[in-house]
C-alpha positions as semicolon CSV with decimal commas, in nm:
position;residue;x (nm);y (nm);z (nm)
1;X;-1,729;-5,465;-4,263
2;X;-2,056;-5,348;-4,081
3;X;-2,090;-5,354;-3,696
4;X;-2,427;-5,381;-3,526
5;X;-2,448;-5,113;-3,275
6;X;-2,606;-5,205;-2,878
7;X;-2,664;-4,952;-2,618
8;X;-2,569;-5,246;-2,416
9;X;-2,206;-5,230;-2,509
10;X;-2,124;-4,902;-2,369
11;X;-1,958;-4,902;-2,047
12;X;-2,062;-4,590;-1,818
13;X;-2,197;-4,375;-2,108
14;X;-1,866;-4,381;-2,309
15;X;-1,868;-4,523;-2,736
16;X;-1,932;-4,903;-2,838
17;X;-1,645;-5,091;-2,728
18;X;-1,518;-5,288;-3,106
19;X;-1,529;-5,661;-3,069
20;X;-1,241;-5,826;-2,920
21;X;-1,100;-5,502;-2,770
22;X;-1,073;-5,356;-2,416
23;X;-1,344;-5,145;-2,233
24;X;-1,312;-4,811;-2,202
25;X;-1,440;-4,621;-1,879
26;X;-1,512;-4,255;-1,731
27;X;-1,483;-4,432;-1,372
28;X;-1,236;-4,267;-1,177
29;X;-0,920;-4,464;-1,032
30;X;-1,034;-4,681;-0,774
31;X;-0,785;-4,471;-0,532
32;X;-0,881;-4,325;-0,212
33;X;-0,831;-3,998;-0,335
34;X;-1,020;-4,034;-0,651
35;X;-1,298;-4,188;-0,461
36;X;-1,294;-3,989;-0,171
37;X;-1,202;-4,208;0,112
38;X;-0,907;-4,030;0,224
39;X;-0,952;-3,926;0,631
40;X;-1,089;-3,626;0,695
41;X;-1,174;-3,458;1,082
42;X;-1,487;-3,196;1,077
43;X;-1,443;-3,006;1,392
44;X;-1,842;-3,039;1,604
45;X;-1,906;-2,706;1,710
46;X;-2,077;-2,664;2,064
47;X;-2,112;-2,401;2,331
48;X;-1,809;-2,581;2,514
49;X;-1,582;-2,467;2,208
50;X;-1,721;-2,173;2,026
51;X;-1,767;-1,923;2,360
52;X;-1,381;-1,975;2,528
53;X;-1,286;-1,891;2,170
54;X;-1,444;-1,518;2,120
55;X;-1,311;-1,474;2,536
56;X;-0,938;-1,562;2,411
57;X;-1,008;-1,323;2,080
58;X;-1,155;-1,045;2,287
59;X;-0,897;-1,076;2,591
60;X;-0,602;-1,074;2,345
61;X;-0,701;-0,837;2,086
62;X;-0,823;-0,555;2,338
63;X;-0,502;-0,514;2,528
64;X;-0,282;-0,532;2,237
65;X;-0,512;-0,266;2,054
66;X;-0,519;-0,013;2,389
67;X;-0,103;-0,088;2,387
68;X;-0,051;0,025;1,990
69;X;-0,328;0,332;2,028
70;X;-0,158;0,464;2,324
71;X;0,184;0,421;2,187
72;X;0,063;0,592;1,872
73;X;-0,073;0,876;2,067
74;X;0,302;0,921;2,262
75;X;0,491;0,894;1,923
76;X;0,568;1,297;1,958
77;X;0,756;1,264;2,316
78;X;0,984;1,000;2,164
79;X;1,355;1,169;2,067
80;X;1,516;1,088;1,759
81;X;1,530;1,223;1,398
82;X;1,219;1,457;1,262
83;X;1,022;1,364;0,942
84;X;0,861;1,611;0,745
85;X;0,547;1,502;0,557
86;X;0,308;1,691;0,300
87;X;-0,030;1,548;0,332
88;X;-0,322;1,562;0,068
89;X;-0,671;1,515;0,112
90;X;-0,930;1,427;-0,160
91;X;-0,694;1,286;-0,367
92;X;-0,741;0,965;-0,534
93;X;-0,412;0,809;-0,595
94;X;-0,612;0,426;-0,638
95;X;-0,801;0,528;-0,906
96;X;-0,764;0,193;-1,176
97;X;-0,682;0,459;-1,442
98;X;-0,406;0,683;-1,238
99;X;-0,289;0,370;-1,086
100;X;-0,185;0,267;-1,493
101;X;-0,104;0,552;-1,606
102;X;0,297;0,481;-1,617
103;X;0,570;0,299;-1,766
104;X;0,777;0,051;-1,588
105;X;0,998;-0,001;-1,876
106;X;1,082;0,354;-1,905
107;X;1,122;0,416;-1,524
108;X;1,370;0,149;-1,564
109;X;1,577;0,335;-1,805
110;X;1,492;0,143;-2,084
111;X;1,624;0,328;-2,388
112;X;1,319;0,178;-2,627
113;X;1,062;0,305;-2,368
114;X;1,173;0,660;-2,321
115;X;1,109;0,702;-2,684
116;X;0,807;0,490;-2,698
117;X;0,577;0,521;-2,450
118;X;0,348;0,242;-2,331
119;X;-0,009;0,352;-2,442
120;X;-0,099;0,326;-2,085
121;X;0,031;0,668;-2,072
122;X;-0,284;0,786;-2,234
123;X;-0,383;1,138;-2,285
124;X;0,003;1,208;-2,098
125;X;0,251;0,997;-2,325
126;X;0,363;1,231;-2,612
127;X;0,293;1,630;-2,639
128;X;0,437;1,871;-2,922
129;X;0,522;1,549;-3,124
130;X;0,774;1,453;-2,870
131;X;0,763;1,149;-2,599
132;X;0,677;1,277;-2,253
133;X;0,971;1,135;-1,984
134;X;0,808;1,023;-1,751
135;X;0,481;0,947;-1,879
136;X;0,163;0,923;-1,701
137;X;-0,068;1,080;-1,500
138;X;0,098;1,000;-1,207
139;X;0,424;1,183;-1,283
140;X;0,225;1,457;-1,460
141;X;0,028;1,516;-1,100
142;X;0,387;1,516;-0,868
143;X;0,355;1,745;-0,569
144;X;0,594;2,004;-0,670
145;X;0,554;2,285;-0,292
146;X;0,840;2,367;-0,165
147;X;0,857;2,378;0,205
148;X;1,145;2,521;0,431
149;X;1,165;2,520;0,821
150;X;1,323;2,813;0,988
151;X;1,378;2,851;1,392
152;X;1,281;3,177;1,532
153;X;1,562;3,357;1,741
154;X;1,570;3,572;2,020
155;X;1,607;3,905;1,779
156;X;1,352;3,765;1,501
157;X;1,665;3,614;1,345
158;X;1,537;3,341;1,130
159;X;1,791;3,047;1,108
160;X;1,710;2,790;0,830
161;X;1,685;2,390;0,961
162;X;1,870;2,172;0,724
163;X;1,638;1,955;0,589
164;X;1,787;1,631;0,395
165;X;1,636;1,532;0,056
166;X;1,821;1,194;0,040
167;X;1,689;0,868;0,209
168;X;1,351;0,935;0,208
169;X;1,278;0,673;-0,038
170;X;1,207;0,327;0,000
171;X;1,560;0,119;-0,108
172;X;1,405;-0,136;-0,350
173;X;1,241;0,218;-0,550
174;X;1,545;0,398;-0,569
175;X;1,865;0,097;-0,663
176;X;1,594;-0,166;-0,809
177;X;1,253;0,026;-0,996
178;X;1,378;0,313;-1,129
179;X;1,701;0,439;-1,351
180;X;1,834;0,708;-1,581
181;X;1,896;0,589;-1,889
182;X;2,233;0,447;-1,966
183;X;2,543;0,590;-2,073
184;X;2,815;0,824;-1,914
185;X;2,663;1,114;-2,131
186;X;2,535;1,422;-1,931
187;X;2,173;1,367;-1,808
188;X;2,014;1,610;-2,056
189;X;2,174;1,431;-2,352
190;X;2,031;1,076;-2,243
191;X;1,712;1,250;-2,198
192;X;1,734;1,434;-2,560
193;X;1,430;1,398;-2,764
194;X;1,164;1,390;-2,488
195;X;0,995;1,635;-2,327
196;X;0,865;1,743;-2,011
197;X;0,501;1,646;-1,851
198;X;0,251;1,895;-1,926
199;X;0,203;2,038;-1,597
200;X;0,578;1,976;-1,517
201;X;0,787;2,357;-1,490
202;X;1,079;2,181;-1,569
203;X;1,252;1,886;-1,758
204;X;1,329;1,573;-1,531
205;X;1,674;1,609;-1,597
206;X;1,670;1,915;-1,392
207;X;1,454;1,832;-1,038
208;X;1,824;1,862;-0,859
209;X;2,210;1,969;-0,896
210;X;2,303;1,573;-0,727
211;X;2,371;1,378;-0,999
212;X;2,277;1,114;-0,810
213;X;1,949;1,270;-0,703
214;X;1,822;1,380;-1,082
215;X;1,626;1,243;-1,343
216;X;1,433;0,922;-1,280
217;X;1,633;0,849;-0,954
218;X;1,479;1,154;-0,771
219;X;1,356;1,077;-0,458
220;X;1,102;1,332;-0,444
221;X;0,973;1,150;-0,790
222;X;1,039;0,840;-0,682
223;X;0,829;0,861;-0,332
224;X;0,514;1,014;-0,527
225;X;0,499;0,769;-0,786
226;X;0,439;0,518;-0,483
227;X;0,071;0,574;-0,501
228;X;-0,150;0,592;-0,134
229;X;-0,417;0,339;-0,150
230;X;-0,692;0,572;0,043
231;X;-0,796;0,986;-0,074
232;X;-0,651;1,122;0,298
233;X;-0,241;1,049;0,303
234;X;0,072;1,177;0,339
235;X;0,428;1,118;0,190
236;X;0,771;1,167;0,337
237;X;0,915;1,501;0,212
238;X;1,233;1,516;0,408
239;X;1,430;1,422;0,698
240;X;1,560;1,664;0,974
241;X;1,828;1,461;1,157
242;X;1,929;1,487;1,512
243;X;2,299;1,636;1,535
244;X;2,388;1,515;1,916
245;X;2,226;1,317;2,189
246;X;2,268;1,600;2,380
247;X;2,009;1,868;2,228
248;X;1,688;1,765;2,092
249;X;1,620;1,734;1,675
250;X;1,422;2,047;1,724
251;X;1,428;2,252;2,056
252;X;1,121;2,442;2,211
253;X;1,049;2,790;2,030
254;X;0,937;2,941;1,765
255;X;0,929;2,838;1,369
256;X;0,845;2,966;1,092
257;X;0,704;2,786;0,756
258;X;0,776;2,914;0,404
259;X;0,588;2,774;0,134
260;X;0,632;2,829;-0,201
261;X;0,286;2,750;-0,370
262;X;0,299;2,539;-0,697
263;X;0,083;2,297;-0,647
264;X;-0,342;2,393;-0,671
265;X;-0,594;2,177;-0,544
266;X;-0,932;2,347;-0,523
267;X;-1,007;2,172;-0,823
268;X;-1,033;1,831;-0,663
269;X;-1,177;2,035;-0,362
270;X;-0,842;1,901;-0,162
271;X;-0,645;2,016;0,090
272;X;-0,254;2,054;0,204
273;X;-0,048;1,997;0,507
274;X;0,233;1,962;0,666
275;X;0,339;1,720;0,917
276;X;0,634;1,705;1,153
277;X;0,635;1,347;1,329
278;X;0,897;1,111;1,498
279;X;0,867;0,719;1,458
280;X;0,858;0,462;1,717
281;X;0,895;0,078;1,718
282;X;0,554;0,069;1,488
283;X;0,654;0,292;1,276
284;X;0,476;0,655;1,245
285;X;0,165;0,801;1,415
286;X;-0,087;0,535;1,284
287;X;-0,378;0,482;1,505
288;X;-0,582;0,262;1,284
289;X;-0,435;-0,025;1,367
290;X;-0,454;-0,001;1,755
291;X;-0,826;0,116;1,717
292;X;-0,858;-0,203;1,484
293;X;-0,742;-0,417;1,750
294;X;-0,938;-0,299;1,977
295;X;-1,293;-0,299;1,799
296;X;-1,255;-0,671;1,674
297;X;-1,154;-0,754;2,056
298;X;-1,464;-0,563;2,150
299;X;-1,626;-0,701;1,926
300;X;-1,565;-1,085;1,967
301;X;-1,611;-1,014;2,366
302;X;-2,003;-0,888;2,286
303;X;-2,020;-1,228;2,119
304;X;-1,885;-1,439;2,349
305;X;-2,121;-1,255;2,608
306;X;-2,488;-1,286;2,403
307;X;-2,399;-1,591;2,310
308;X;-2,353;-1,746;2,620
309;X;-2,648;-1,602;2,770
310;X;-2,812;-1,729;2,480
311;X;-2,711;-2,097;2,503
312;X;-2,795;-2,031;2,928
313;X;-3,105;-1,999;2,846
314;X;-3,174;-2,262;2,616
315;X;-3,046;-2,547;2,791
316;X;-3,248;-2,428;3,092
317;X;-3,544;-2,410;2,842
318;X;-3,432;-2,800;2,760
319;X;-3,381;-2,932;3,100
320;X;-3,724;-2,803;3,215
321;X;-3,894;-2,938;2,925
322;X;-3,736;-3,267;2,981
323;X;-3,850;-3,274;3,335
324;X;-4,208;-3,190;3,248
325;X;-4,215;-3,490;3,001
């Protein structure tokens, strides 16, 4: 049967509605929400609120700021254990590409991924026909200097200060992100039919003698492949713990640094160091975030200050035209 059409018929743009049959709509629900009734408050800002707001900022933020950058500054006179750090400059660790460059799934011990790299792994995931464990350029960059800390004696004696390789990694990283691969088979057997990263001396299965500090579960491994999010940084190489409360971690006197160099970087135009630091309730020497404090203090203060002289002025630029009307 034909049906004469009528522009008429259509309700809010939408098709003909058939004879005898309900009306269809686009109308939202007539809801406060879907019509926009629902109560709103739009704070009215004036002189009255704005300027005691940038005072409060600046007279918070600038003592708080001088309190972390001086405590930051003092961090060496505070006793306690001794961290070692090695420190790199010009390196870009946040590069999108280096950042990729892994394999969860094989960090994780997972026996299909050792094999089979991801393809993120890309030029550094197989080499002489053989997966590379662990893949990456991350892992194929590792820091691989060895540093050791010797106190000078009276006669030129040089005794050695122990320096512990274990807990220097974050908890999560070493019980939660990264595992050998399973089985109760020696190390290099679960590891058999990789091969080392290209730059690597040696196969992971032999970074240490501690079972429980080999393979993917070495904390030396483990606290690189945490990559730095800015070129300048440094990374915890070891701890030197303090052995009574009655002599400091490291008396006053000589030392003497050996380092064995393995690892280049005049090709990146970098540089090395080494770092000996203590740690106080903020953590390690840090002061970016007390000078942060104390420039967005400064900062809001300024404000607050042109800003009232600003509105001053104006409102005595009002009142006088008011009077000359």
């Amino acid at each position: 049967m034909a049906m004469n059409y009528n522009a008429k018929d259509e309700v809010d743009g939408g098709p003909p509605c058939p004879p005898g049959g309900t009306a269809k709509t686009r109308r939202p629900d007539n809801t406060a929400f879907k019509q926009q009734r629902l109560p709103a408050w739009q704070p009215i800002l004036t002189a009255g609120t704005v300027l005691p707001t940038f005072f409060i900022i600046g007279l918070i933020f600038i003592p708080i700021g001088i309190g972390i950058f001086v405590t930051s500054n003092n961090i060496r006179e505070i006793e306690g254990n001794v961290f070692m750090y090695y420190g790199l400059s010009n390196f870009y660790q946040n590069h999108r590409r280096y950042v990729k460059s892994r394999d969860d799934g094989q960090l994780n011990g997972d026996p299909s991924a050792l094999l089979n790299p991801s393809k993120e792994c890309e030029p550094y995931r197989r080499n002489e026909d053989k997966p590379i464990a662990p893949c990456g350029a991350i892992a194929n960059s590792m820091f691989n200097d060895t540093l050791e800390l010797f106190q000078v004696g009276n006669a030129s004696d040089l005794m050695p200060i122990t320096l512990k390789k274990k807990g220097i990694a974050w908890w999560t990283d070493k019980n939660v992100k990264f595992r050998n691969p399973p089985g109760t088979d020696p190390l290099e057997e679960r590891f058999k039919g990789t091969t080392k990263p290209v730059n690597w001396v040696k196969p992971v299965y032999m970074l240490d003698s501690d079972e429980d500090n080999n393979g993917f579960i070495n904390e030396d491994f483990i606290v690189w492949m945490r990559t730095a999010a800015l070129p300048t940084f440094r990374k915890l190489y070891r701890l030197i713990e303090r052995k009574s409360d009655l002599h400091p971690t490291l008396p006053a006197g000589r030392y003497y640094l050996n380092i064995t160099y393995n690892y280049p970087v005049h090709s990146f135009d970098g540089r090395k160091r080494m770092i000996l630091s203590t740690i106080s309730w903020m953590g390690g020497k840090n002061p970016f975030l007390g000078i942060a404090y104390i420039t967005i203090g400064s900062i809001s203060f300024l404000l607050g200050v042109v800003l009232l002289v600003i509105n001053h002025k104006y409102r005595n630029s009002s009142n006088t035209a008011d009077i000359t009307i």
